[in-house]
ROVO-629678 format. One record per residue: residue number from 1; x, z, y of N, C-alpha, C in turn. Coordinates in Angstrom, 1 decimal. Atoms other than C-alpha are relative to their C-alpha. Layout:
+------+--------+--------+--------+--------+--------+--------+--------+--------+--------+
: resi :     nX :     nZ :     nY :    caX :    caZ :    caY :     cX :     cZ :     cY :
+------+--------+--------+--------+--------+--------+--------+--------+--------+--------+
:  NUM :      X :      Z :      Y :      X :      Z :      Y :      X :      Z :      Y :
...
+------+--------+--------+--------+--------+--------+--------+--------+--------+--------+
//
This chain:
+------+--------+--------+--------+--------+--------+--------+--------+--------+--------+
: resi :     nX :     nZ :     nY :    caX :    caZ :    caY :     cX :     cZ :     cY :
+------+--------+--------+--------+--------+--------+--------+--------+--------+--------+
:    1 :    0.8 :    0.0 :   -1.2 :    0.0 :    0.0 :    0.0 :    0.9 :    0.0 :    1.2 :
:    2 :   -1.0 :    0.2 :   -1.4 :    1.5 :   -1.0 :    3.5 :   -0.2 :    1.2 :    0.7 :
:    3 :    0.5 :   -1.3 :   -0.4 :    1.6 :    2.0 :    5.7 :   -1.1 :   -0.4 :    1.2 :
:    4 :    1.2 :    0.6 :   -1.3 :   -0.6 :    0.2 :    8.6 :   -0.9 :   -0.7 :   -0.9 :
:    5 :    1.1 :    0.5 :    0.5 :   -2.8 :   -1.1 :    6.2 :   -1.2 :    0.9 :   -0.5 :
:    6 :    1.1 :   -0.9 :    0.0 :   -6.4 :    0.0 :    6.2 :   -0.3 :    0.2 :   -1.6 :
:    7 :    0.1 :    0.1 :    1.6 :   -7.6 :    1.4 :    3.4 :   -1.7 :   -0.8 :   -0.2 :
:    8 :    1.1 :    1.0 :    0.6 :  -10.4 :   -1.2 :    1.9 :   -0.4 :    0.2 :   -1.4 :
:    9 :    1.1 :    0.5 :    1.2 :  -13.3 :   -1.5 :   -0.9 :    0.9 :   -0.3 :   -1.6 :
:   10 :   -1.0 :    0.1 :    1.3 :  -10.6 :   -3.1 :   -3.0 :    1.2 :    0.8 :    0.0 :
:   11 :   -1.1 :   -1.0 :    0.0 :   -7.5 :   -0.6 :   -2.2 :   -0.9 :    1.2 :   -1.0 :
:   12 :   -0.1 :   -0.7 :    1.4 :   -9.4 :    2.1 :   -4.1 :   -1.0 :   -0.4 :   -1.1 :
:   13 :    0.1 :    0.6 :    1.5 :  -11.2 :   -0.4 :   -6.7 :    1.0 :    0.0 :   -0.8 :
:   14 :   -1.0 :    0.1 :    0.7 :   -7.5 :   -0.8 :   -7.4 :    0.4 :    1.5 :   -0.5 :
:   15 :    0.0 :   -1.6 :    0.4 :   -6.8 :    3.3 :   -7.4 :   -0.3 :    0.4 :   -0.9 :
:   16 :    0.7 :   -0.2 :    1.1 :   -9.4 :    3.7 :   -9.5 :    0.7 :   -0.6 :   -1.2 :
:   17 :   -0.8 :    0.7 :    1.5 :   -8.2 :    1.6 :  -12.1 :    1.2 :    0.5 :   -0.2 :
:   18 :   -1.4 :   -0.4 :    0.7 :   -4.6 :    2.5 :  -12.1 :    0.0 :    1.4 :    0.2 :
:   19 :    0.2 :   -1.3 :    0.7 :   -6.0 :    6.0 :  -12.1 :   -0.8 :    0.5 :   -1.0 :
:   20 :    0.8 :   -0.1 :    1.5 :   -8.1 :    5.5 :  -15.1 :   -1.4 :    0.8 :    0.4 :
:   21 :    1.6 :   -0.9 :   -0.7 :  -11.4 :    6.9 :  -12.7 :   -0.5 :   -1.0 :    0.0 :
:   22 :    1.2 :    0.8 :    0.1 :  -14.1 :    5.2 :  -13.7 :   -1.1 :    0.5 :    0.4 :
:   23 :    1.1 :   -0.7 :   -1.1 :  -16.4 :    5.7 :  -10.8 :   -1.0 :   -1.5 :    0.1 :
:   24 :    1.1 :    0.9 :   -0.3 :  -19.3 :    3.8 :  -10.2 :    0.3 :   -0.9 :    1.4 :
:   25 :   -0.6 :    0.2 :   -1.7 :  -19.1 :    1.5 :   -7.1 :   -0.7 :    0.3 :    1.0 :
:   26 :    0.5 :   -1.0 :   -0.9 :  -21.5 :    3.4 :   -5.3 :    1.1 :    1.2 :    0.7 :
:   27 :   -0.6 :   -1.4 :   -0.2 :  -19.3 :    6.4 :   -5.1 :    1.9 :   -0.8 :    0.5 :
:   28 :   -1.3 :    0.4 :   -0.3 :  -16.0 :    4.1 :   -4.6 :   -0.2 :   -0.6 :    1.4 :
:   29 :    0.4 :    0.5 :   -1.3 :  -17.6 :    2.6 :   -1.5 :   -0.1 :    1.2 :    1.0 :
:   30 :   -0.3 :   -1.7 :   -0.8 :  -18.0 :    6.5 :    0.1 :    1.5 :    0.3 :   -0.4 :
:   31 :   -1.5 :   -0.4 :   -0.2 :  -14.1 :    6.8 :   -0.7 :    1.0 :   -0.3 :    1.4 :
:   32 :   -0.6 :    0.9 :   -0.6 :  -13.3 :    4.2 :    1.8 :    0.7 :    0.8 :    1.3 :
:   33 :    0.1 :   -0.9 :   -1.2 :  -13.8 :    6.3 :    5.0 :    1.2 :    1.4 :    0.0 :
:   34 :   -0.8 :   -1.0 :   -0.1 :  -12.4 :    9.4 :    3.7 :    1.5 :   -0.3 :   -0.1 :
:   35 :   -1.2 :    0.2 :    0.2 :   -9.3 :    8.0 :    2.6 :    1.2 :   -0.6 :    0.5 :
:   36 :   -0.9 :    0.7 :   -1.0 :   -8.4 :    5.7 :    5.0 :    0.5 :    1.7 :    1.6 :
:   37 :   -0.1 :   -0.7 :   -1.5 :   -8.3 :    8.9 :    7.8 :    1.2 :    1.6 :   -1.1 :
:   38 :   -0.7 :   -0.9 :    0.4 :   -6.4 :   10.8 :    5.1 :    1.5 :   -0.4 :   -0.7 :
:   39 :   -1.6 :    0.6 :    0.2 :   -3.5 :    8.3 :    5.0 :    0.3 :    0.0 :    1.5 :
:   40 :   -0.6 :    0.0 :   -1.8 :   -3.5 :    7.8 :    9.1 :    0.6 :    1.1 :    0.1 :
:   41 :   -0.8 :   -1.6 :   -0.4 :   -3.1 :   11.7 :    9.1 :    1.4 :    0.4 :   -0.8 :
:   42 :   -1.6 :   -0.1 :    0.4 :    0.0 :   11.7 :    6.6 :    0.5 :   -1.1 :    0.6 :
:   43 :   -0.7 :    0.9 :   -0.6 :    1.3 :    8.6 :    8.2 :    0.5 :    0.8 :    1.3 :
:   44 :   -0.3 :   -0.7 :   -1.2 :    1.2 :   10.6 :   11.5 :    0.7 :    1.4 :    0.1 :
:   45 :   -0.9 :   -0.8 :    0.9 :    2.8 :   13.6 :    9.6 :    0.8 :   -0.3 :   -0.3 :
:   46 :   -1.4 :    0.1 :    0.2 :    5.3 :   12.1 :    8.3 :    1.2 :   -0.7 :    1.4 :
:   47 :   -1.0 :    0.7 :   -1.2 :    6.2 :   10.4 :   11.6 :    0.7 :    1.0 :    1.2 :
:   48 :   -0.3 :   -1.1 :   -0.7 :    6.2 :   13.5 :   13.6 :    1.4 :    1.2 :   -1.2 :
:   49 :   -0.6 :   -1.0 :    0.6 :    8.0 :   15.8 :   10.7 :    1.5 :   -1.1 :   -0.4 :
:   50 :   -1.3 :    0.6 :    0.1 :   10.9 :   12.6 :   10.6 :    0.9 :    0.0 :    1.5 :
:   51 :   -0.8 :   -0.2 :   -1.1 :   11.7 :   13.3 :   14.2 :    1.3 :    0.6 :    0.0 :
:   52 :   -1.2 :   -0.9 :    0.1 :   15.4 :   14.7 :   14.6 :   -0.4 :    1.3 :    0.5 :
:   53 :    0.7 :   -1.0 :   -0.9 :   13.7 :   17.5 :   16.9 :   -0.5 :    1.4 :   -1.2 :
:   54 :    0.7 :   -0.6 :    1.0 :   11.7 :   19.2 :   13.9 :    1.1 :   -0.4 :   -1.2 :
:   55 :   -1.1 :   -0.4 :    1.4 :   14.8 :   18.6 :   11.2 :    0.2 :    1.5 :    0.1 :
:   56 :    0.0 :   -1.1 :    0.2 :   15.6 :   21.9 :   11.5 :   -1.0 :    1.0 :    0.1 :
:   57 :    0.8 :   -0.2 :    1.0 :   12.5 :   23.1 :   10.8 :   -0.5 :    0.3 :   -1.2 :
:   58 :    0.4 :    0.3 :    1.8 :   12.1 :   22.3 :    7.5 :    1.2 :    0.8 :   -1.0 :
:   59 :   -1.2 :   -0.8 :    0.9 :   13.9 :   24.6 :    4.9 :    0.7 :   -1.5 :   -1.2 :
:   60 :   -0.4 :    0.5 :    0.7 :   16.0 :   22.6 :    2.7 :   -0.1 :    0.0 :   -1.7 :
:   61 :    0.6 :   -0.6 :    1.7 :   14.5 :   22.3 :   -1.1 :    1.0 :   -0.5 :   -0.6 :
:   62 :   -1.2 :    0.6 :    1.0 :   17.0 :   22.1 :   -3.7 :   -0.5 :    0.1 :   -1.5 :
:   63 :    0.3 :   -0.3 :    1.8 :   16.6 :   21.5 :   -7.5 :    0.9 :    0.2 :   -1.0 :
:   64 :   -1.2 :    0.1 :    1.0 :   18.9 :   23.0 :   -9.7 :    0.7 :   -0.5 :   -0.9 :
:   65 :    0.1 :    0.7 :    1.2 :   18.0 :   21.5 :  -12.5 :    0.6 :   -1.7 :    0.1 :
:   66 :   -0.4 :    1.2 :    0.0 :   19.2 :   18.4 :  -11.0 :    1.2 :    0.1 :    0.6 :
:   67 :   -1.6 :    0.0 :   -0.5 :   22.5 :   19.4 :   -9.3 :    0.7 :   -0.2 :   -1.6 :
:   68 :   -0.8 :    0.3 :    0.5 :   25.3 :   18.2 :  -11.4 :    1.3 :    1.4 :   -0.1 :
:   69 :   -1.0 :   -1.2 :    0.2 :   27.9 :   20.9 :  -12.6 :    0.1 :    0.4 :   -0.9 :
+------+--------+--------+--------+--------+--------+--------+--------+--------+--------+
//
């Protein structure tokens, strides 16, 4: 999915399927709305929390399980 691209009818027809949710298209057509205003808001999230400003903010997550040693 582009990050400026809206979300559309067939964006979660496609979801659906490569999430194995077999929803009626009633109930896929009421997705459209919500979903599209809950990518704008991480899109706008991630654009603000990539600022250099707010780096130091963010605690640093580390996985041990994946450090090499």
């Amino acid at each position: 999915m582009k990050k400026d691209a809206p979300v559309t009818k067939e964006t979660v027809e496609r979801l659906c399927v490569l999430a194995d949710l077999p929803l009626p298209p009633a109930r896929r057509d009421k997705l459209v709305a919500p979903l599209s205003g809950l990518i704008a808001a991480a899109n706008e999230l991630n654009r603000k929390m990539a600022e250099g400003a707010r780096r130091g903010v963010l605690p640093v997550t580390r996985f041990p399980e994946r450090e090499e040693g």
